[in-house]
N, C-alpha and C positions, 0 to 999 in steps of 0.2 A: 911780451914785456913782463918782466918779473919785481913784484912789490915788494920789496923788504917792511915785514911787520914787526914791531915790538914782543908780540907773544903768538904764542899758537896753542892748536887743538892740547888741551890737558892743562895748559898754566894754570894758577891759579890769580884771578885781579881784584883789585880792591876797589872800588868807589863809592863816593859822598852821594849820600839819597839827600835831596831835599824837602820830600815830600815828610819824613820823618826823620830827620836829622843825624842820620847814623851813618858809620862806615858799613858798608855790604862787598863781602867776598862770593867769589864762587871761579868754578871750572869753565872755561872755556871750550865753548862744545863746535862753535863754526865760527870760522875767520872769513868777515864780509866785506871785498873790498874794492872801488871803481879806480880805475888809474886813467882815466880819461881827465887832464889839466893835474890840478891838484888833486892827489891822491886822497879819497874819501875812506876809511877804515874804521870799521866797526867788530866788535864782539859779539856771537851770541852766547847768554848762560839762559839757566835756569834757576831760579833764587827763590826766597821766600822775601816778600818785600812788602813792608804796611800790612801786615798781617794775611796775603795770601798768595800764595807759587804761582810764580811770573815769569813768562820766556823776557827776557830782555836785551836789549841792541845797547851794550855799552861804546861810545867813542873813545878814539885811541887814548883824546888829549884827555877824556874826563879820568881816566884809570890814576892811581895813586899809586907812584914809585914806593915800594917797600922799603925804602931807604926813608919815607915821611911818614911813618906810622906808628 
């Protein structure tokens, strides 16, 4: 079964921290994804986040179309 994702390995995505209220970009290093029911899809990057370098699992829905930025 093959999952059609939004982005892949090298995009680059944007999303809302709420821990420090900023927009956060970064490179998409692994595309994580279960297709078992509802397809669960996540990002890995590497970012610097609330002041220290963080591997982080972004979701598909949290990413910010570059079209709203």
């Amino acid at each position: 079964m093959n999952i059609e994702t939004k982005y892949k390995v090298g995009d680059i995505i944007y999303w809302f921290c709420d821990i420090d209220n900023k927009i956060h970009q970064a490179e998409v290093l692994f595309v994580n994804y279960a297709g078992v029911g509802y397809p669960d899809i996540n990002y890995e990057v590497e970012t610097v986040c609330c002041g220290e370098k963080k591997t982080l699992f972004i979701d598909e829905y949290d990413i910010i179309d570059t079209d709203f930025l």
